[in-house]
C-alpha positions in Angstrom: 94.1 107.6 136.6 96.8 108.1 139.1 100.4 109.2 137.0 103.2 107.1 138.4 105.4 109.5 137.8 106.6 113.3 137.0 109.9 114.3 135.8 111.0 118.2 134.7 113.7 118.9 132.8 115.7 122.3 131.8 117.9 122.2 128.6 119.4 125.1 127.1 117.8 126.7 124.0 120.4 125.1 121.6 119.2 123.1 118.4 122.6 120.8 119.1 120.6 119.7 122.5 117.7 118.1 120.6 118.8 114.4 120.2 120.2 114.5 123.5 117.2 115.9 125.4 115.1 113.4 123.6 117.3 110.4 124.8 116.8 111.5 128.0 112.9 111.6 127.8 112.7 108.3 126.3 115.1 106.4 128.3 112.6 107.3 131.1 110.1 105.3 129.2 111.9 102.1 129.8 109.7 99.8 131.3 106.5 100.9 130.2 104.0 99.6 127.6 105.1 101.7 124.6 105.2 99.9 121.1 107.7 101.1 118.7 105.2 102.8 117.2 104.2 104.5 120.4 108.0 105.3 120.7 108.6 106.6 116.9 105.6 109.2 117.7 107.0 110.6 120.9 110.5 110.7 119.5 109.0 113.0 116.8 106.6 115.0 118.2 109.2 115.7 121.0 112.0 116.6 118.7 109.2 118.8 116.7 107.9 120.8 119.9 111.7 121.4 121.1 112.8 122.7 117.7 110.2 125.1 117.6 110.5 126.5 121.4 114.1 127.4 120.2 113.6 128.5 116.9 110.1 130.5 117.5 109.6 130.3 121.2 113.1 131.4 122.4 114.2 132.9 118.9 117.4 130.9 119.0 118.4 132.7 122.5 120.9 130.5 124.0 120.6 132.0 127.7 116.6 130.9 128.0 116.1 127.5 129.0 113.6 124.8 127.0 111.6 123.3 130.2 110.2 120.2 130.0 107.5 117.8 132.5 107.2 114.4 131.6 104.3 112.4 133.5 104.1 109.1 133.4 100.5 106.7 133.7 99.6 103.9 133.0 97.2 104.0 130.0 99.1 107.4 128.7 102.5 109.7 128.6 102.0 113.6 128.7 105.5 115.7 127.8 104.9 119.4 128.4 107.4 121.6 126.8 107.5 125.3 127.0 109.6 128.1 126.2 110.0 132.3 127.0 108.7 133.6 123.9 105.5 135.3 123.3 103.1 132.4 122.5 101.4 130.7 119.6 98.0 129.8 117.4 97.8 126.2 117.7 94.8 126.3 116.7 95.5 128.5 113.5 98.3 126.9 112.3 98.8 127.0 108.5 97.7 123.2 107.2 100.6 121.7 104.8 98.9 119.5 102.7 96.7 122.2 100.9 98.0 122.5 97.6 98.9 126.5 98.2 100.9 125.5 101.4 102.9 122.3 99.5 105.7 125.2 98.5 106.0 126.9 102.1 108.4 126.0 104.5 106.3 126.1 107.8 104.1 124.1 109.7 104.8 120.2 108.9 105.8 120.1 112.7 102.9 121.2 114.2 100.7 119.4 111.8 102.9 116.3 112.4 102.0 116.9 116.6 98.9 117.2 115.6 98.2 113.7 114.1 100.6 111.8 115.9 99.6 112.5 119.2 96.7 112.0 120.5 96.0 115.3 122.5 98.3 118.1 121.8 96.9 121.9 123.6 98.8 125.0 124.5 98.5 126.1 127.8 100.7 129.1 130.1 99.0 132.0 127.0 99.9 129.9 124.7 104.0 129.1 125.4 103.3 125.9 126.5 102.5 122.8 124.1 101.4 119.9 126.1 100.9 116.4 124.4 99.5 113.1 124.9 99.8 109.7 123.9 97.4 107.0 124.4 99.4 103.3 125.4 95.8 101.5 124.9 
């Protein structure tokens, strides 16, 4: 299905830029068929990707910009965000909820991106976490 439209974004790799970046993705959802529970999972998933593209992707580098692409169509929204760092194992992530991960700090995020949304790949070697979520 056609998109009805494409947005990209640059913020700089600065934890202090996450709420406002996110405002700015979601005030471009105005207007379309999003539920609150549509919006709550975005918000989230954004916020999650963002953090980790400065924390791990750009390791905190404040000159390296956090890119985003935000494509809008009808039935779905797809927010790309990607960083300059070296890449990452989506698919190898560490699972949370096993009992011998409840104690370690990592991975809610990505398991959170993971269930929320309801495509989530990395793409560009792996420094590029693309996501979608189904409006149906």
């Amino acid at each position: 299905m056609k998109s009805t439209g494409c947005m990209k974004f640059h913020f700089s790799s600065n934890l202090k830029r996450v709420r406002e970046a996110s405002a700015r993705i979601l005030k471009q959802l105005d207007g379309m068929k999003c539920t609150q529970s549509h919006l709550f999972d975005i918000r989230l998933c954004f916020e999650e990707a963002f953090i980790n593209a400065v924390k791990y992707g750009n390791q905190g580098r404040p000159h390296q910009e956090i890119n985003v692409e935000l494509i809008k169509h009808p039935d779905r929204i797809e927010i790309a965000v990607w960083d300059h760092g070296k890449g990452f194992d989506f698919d190898h992530s560490v699972d949370p909820t096993l009992k011998e991960n409840l104690n370690k700090p990592g991975g809610r995020g990505v398991y959170l991106i993971k269930k929320l949304m309801d495509r989530a790949v990395y793409e560009k070697n792996s420094r590029c976490l693309r996501m979608t979520k189904l409006l149906n």
